[in-house]
ROLUM-180761 format. One line per 2 residues: number of its first residue (from 1); for each residue x, y, z of C-alpha. Coordinates in steps of 0.25 Angstrom, whole numbers, padded with zeros to 4 digits, always signed. Each point is the difference from the previous one (the first is absolute). Last residue first. Layout:
<sites>
NUM> X/Y/Z  ...
</sites>
This chain:
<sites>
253> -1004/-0558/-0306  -0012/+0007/-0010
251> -0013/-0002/+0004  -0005/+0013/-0008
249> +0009/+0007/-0012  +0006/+0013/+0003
247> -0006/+0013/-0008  +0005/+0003/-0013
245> +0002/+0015/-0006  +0000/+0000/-0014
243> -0012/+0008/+0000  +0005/+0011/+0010
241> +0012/+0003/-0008  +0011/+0003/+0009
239> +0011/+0011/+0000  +0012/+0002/+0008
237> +0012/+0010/+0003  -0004/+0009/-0012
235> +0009/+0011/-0005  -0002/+0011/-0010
233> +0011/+0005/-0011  +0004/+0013/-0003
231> +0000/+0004/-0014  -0013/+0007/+0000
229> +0005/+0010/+0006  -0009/+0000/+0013
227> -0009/+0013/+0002  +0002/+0011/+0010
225> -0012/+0005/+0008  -0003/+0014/-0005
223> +0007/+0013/+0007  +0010/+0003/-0008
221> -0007/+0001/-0012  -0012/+0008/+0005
219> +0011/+0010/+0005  +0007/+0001/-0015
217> -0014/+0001/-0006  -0005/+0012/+0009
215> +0013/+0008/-0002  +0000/-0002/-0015
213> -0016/+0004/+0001  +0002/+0013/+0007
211> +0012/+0004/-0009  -0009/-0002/-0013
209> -0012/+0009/+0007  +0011/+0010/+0005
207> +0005/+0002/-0015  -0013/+0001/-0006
205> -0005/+0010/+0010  +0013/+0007/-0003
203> -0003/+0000/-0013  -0012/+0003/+0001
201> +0002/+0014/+0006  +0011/+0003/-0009
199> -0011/+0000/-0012  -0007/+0008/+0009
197> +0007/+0010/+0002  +0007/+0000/-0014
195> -0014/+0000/-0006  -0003/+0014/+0009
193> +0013/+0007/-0003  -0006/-0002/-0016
191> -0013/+0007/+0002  +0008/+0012/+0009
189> +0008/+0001/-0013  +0016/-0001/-0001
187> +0007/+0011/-0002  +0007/+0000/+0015
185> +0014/-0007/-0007  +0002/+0001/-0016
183> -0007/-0012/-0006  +0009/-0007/-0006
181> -0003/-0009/-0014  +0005/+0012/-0010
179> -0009/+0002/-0011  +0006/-0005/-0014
177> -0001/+0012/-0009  -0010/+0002/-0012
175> +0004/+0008/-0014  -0001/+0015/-0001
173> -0006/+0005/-0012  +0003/+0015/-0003
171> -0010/+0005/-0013  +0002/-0003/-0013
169> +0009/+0005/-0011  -0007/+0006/-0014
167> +0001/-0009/-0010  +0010/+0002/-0011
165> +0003/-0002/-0016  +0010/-0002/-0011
163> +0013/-0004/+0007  +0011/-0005/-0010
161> +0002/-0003/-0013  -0002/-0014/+0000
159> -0015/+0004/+0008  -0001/+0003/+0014
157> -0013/+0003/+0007  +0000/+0002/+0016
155> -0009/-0004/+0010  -0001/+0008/+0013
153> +0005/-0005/+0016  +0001/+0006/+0013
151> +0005/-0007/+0012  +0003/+0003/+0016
149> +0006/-0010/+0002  -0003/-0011/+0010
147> +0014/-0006/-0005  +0006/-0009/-0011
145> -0012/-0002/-0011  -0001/-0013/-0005
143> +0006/-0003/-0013  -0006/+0002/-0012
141> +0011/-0001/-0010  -0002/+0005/-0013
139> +0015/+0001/-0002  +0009/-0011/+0008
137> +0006/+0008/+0013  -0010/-0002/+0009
135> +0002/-0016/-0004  -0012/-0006/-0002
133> -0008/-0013/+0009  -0009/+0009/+0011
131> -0006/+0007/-0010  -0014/+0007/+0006
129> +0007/+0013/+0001  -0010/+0010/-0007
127> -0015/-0008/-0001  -0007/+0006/-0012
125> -0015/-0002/+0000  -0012/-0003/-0008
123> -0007/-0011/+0007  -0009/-0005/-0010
121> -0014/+0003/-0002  +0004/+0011/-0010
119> -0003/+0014/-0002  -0006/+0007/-0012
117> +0010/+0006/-0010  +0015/+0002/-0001
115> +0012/-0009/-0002  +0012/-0001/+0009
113> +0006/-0014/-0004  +0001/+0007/-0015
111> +0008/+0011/+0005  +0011/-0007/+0002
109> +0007/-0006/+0015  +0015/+0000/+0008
107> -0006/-0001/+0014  +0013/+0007/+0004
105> +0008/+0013/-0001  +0008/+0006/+0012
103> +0001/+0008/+0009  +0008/+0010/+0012
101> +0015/-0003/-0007  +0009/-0004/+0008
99> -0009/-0011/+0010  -0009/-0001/-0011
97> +0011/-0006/-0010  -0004/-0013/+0004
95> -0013/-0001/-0004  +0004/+0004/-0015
93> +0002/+0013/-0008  -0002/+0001/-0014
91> +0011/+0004/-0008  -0001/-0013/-0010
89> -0013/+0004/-0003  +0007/+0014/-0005
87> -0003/+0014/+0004  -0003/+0000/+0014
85> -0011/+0007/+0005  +0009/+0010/+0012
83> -0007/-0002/+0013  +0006/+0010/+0010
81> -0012/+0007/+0004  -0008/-0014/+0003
79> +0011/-0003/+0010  -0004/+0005/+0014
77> -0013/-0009/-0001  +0010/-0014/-0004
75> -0003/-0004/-0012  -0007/-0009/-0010
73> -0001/+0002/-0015  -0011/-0009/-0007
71> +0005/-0004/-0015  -0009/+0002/-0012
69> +0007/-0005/-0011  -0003/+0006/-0015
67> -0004/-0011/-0010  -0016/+0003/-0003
65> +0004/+0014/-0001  +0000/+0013/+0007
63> +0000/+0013/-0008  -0014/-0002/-0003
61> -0006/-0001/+0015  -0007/-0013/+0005
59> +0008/-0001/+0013  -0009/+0003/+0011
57> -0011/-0012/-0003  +0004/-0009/+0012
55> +0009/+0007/+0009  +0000/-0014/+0008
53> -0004/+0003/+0015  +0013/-0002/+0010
51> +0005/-0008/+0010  +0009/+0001/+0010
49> +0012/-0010/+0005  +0010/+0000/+0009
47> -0007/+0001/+0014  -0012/-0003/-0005
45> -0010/+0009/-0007  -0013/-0005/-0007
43> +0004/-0012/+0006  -0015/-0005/+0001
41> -0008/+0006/-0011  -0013/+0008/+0001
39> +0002/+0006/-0011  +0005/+0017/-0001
37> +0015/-0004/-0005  +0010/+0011/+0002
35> -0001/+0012/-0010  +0008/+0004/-0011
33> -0003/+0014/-0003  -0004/+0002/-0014
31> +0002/+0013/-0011  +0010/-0006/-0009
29> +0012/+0011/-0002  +0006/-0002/-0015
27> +0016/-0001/+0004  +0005/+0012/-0013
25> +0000/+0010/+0010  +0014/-0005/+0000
23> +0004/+0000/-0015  -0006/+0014/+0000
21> +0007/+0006/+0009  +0013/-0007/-0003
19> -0003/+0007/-0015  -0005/+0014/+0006
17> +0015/-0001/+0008  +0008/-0005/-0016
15> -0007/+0013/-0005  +0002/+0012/+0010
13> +0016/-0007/+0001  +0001/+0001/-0017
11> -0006/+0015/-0002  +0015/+0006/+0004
9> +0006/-0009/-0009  -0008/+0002/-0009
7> +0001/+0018/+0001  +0013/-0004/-0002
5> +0000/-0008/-0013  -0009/+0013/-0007
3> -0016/-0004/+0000  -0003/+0002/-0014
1> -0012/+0011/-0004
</sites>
C-alpha cells in the first residue's frame, strides 16, 4: 500500500534526522591515546614544545587510504568539547586561530610515515612546535606552542570528502615555566645562611688584608730616603789624578 502525500511529509523530519545521524557517526573512532615520548630524550617538554611517540601501525583500516592526511589537532584542555573536524582542507584551522578557536591542525602526515611492525633503532618521535621559521597563520604550520598549556592532542584523518577517521584525545600536558630568580624572604635553607656567613666572612677578611697593605705601602713610601732625579747635575770643586801628579824638581833656583 502507497504512503498518501501527507503522511510523506509527516515521514520526511524522522528521515532527514536518521540521515544527520548517520553522516555524523560516520567519524571511524581509532582506539589509541596519543602519548608523550617515553625516551630518555632531552626537551621532552620545553616551555613551547612537547614531544610525542609516532602512532606507528594505527592507521591500517580499510576505509583509510594511502592518500588520506593525518593531521595532529592541538588544543587548549577546556576546548576538546568544542572541536568541530572540519570538512574541507581549506577549513582547517592554523596556529593562529588558537586564541578564537581552542586548536588547530598541524604536522600534516599520511599513513605510509606511520607504518607498523617491529620497532626501529631510530628515534621515533613527533616534536609539536619545533618551527621557528612559519607563519601561525600558513597551513601546516608547527609553530611553538604559546603558553604552559594545559594541551591535549589526537590525530585526525580527512580524505577530499572530508574527515574519515579519529584518535582518541590524550591526556593534559602542561608545558614548562620559567622559575622565578627571587627567593621569597625567610625561605632560605640553614645550609645556604651558612655559605652567606662565611662567604661574607672572607670578604671582609679580604677587604681588611687589601686595606692593611695600602696603608703599610703609602707609610713605607714616605718614609724612605729620597732619591735624586736623574736630571740634576753634581758639582766638583776639584779633582786630581794621582798619577799625573809631578813632584818639584831638585836643585832648582
Amino acid at each position: 500500500m502507497g504512503l498518501s502525500r501527507g503522511q510523506s511529509l509527516l515521514l520526511m523530519p524522522p528521515l532527514l534526522l536518521l540521515t544527520c545521524l548517520q553522516l555524523g557517526t560516520g567519524l571511524e573512532r581509532i582506539n589509541y591515546v596519543p602519548q608523550l615520548s617515553s625516551a630518555t630524550l632531552a626537551g621532552r617538554l620545553t616551555q613551547s614544545t612537547l614531544t610525542l611517540d609516532q602512532p606507528r601501525g594505527q592507521f591500517s583500516h580499510l576505509n583509510i587510504s594511502d592518500f588520506d592526511a593525518i593531521w595532529l589537532v592541538v588544543a587548549h584542555s577546556n576546548a576538546t568539547q568544542n572541536f568541530t573536524a572540519p570538512q574541507r582542507m581549506e577549513d582547517t584551522p592554523v596556529p593562529a586561530d588558537l586564541p578564537q578557536r581552542g586548536y588547530y591542525l598541524t604536522l600534516r602526515a599520511n599513513r605510509a610515515l606511520y607504518p607498523g611492525g617491529p620497532p626501529s633503532h631510530q628515534l621515533q618521535v613527533l616534536r609539536v612546535g619545533n618551527d621557528t621559521r612559519c607563519s601561525p597563520r600558513t597551513r601546516c604550520c608547527n609553530h611553538p606552542l604559546p603558553g604552559p598549556g594545559p594541551y591535549r592532542v589526537k590525530f585526525l584523518v580527512m580524505s577530499d570528502r572530508g574527515p574519515v577517521a579519529e584518535t582518541e584525545w590524550s591526556s593534559e600536558t602542561r608545558l614548562q615555566q620559567a622559575e622565578a630568580l627571587l627567593v621569597a624572604p625567610g625561605s632560605q635553607s640553614a645550609g645556604a645562611v651558612v655559605i652567606i656567613a662565611i662567604l661574607s666572612v672572607l670578604l671582609a677578611v679580604l677587604l681588611t688584608a687589601l686595606l692593611a697593605l695600602l696603608i703599610y705601602t703609602c707609610y713605607d713610601t714616605r718614609g724612605s730616603t729620597p732619591i735624586s732625579d736623574p736630571g740634576e747635575l753634581v758639582r766638583v770643586r776639584r779633582y786630581n789624578t794621582h798619577h799625573t801628579f809631578s813632584p818639584p824638581a831638585e836643585g832648582g833656583s
